[in-house]
C-alpha positions in Angstrom: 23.7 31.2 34.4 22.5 28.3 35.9 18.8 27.3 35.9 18.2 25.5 39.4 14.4 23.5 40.2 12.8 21.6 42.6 11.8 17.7 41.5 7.8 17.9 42.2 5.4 15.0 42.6 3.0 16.7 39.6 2.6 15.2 36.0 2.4 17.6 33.0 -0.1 17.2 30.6 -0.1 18.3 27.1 -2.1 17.8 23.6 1.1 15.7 21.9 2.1 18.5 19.7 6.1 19.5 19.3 4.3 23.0 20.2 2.5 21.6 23.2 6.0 20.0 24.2 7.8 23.3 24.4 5.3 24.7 26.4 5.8 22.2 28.6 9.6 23.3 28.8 8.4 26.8 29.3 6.8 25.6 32.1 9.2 23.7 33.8 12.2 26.9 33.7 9.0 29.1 34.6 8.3 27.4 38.0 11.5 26.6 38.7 10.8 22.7 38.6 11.3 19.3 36.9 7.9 17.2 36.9 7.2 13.6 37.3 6.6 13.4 34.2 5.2 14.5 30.8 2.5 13.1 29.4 0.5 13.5 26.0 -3.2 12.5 25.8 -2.8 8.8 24.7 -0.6 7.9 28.1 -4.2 7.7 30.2 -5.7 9.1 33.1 -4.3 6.6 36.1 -1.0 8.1 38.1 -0.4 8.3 42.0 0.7 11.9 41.2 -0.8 14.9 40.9 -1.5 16.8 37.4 -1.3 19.7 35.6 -2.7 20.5 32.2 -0.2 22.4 30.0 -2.1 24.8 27.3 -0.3 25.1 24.3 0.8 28.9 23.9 1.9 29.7 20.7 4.4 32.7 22.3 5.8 30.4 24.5 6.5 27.7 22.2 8.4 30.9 20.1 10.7 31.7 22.7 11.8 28.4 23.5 12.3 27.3 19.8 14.5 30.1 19.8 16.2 29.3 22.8 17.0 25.9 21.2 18.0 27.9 18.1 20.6 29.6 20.1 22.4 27.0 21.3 23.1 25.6 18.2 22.3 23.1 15.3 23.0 20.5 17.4 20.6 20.7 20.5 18.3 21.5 18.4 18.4 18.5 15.9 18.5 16.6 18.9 15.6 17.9 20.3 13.3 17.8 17.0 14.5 14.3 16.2 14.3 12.8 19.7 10.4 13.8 19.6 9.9 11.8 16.7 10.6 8.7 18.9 8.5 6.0 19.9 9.5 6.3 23.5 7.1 6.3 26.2 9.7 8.6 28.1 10.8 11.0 25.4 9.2 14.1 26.6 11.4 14.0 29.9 14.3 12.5 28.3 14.5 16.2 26.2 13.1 17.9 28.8 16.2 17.0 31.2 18.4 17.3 28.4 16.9 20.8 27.6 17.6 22.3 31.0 21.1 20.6 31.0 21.7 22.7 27.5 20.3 25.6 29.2 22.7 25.5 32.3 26.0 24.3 30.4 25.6 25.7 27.2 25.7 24.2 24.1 28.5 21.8 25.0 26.9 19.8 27.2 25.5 18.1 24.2 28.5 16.4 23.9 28.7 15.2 27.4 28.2 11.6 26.5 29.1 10.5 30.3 25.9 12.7 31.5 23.2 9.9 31.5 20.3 12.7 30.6 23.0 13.5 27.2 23.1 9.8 26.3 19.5 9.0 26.9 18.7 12.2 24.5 21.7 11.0 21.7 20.4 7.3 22.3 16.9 8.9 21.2 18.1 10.7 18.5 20.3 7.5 16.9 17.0 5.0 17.0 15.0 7.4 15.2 17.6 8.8 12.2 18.5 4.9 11.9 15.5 3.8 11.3 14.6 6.7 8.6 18.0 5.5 7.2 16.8 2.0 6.5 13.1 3.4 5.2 15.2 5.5 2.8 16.9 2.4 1.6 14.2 -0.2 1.8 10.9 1.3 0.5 9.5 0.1 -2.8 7.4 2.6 -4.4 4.0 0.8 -7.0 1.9 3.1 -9.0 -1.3 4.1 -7.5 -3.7 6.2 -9.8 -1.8 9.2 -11.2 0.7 8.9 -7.9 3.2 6.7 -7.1 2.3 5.2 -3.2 3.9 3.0 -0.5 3.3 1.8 2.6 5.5 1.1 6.2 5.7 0.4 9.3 8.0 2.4 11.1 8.2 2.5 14.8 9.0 6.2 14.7 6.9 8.8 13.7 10.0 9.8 11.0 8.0 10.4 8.0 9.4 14.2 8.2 12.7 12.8 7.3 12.0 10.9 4.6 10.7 14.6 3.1 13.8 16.2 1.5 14.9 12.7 0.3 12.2 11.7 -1.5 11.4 15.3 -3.0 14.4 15.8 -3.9 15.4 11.9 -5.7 11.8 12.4 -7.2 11.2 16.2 -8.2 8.8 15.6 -10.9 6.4 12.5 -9.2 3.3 12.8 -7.2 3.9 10.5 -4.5 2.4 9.0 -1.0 4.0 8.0 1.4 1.4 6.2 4.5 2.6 5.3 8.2 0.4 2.5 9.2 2.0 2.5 12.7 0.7 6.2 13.3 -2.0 6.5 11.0 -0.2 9.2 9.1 0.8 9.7 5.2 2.6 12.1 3.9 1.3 13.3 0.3 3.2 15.4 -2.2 1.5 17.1 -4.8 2.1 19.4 -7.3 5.3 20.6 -5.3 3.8 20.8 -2.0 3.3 18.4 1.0 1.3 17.8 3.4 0.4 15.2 6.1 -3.0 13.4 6.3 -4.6 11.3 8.7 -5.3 8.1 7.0 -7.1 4.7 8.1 -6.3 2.6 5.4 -3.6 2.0 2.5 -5.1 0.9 -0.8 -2.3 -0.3 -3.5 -1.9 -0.5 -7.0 -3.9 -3.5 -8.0 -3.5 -2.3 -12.0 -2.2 -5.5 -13.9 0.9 -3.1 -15.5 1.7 -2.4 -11.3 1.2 -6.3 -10.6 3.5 -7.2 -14.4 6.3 -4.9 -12.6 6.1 -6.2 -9.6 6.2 -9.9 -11.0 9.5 -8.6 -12.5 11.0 -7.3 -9.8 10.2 -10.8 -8.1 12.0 -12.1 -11.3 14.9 -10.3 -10.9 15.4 -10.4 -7.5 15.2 -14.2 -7.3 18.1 -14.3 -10.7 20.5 -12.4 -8.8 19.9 -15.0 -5.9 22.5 -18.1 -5.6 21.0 -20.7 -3.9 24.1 -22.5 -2.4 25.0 -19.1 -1.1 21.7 -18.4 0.6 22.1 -17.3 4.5 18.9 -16.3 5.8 20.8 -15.0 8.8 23.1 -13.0 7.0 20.1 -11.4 5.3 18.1 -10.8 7.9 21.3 -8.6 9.7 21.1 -6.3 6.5 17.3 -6.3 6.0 15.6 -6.7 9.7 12.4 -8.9 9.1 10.2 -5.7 10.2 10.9 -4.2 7.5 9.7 -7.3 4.6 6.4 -6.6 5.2 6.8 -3.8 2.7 8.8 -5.2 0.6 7.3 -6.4 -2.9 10.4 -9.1 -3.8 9.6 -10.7 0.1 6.2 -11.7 -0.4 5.7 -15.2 -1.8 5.5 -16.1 -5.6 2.4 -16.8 -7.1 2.4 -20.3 -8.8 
């Protein structure tokens, strides 16, 4: 059945959370309404429009998870993934997107021509590319008893880096810190969890700085100089990412 609503001048505010965000779903089929926007904590105080402060109700949040649930992997990946973004307008990306979902069912996620669809898949793309190229790019270094690293992603994607990296290394401690968002993400002992963190120490052990001296080593053998292209390499590696790669910073003499 379709879900009709009424565009209103009033601003939704919410704690950030994914939780928080569903509520703010909730609250949009609830009143029948689309806001003007929805806005988490760090967005500021200063709008023309009115507000509205969204609590974050654990029930509500339930019920439209498992609304999302039933209309399929696909929404619901969607959804999860998009709010990983760094987009100022995520939350009303979804939120349109949602309530599209809701009225067509589960195809409508297909519905590339809809322009609420492809702002939502456009969402989605950005963030599961750029937890592609993390996957690839990042160098571990040994850091006490764990193995850490580093990055600077724009999206919050540490999440998907989980199953990868527990998986590829089952039997390692490791740390994995999101200087962007002040976030790591620490496994240990076979569980995670994710910390606030202010600051990234590395492995400043001479064995960590002798393998990372040969990794320079053998990066710079497999390089032929009359085939250099700096262009070229920068298409496959983007220069945001070199910061956190050990074989880009410069030599020591």
């Amino acid at each position: 059945m379709p879900y009709p609503a009424n565009v209103t001048d009033q601003v939704y505010r919410y704690d950030g959370s994914f939780q928080g965000f569903l509520c703010c779903i909730f609250e949009s089929f609830s009143r029948r309404e689309i806001p003007a926007g929805v806005w988490p904590p760090e967005r500021g105080q200063i709008t023309f429009y009115g507000s509205r402060d969204i609590a974050t109700d654990p029930v509500q949040a339930r019920r439209v998870a498992a609304g999302l649930r039933r209309l399929g992997t696909e929404v619901r990946e969607r959804v999860v993934r998009g709010f990983l973004s760094c987009n100022p307008e995520k939350e009303m990306i979804l939120l349109r997107f949602v309530r599209l979902c809701f009225n067509l069912g589960p195809g409508a996620a297909r519905m590339t021509g809809d322009p609420d669809v492809c702002a939502a898949f456009d969402l989605e793309r950005s963030v599961n590319n750029e937890a592609a190229k993390y996957i690839e790019f990042i160098r571990f270094e040994q850091r006490g008893a764990l193995l850490g690293t580093q990055i600077h992603p724009q999206n919050s994607i540490l999440p998907l880096l989980r199953s990868h990296f527990c998986s590829r290394l089952p039997d390692e401690d490791f740390l994995i810190y999101d200087a962007t968002h002040g976030v790591a993400m620490l496994r240990q002992k076979g569980w995670v969890r994710y910390l606030a963190m202010e600051r990234y120490d590395g492995g400043s052990g001479q064995e960590e700085l002798n393998w990372q001296e040969l990794w320079k080593r053998f990066f710079d053998a497999l390089t032929i100089e009359e085939r250099r292209n700096e262009q070229g390499q920068r298409n496959h590696v983007p220069k945001h990412y070199w910061q956190d790669m050990c074989e880009m910073y410069p030599r020591e003499c």
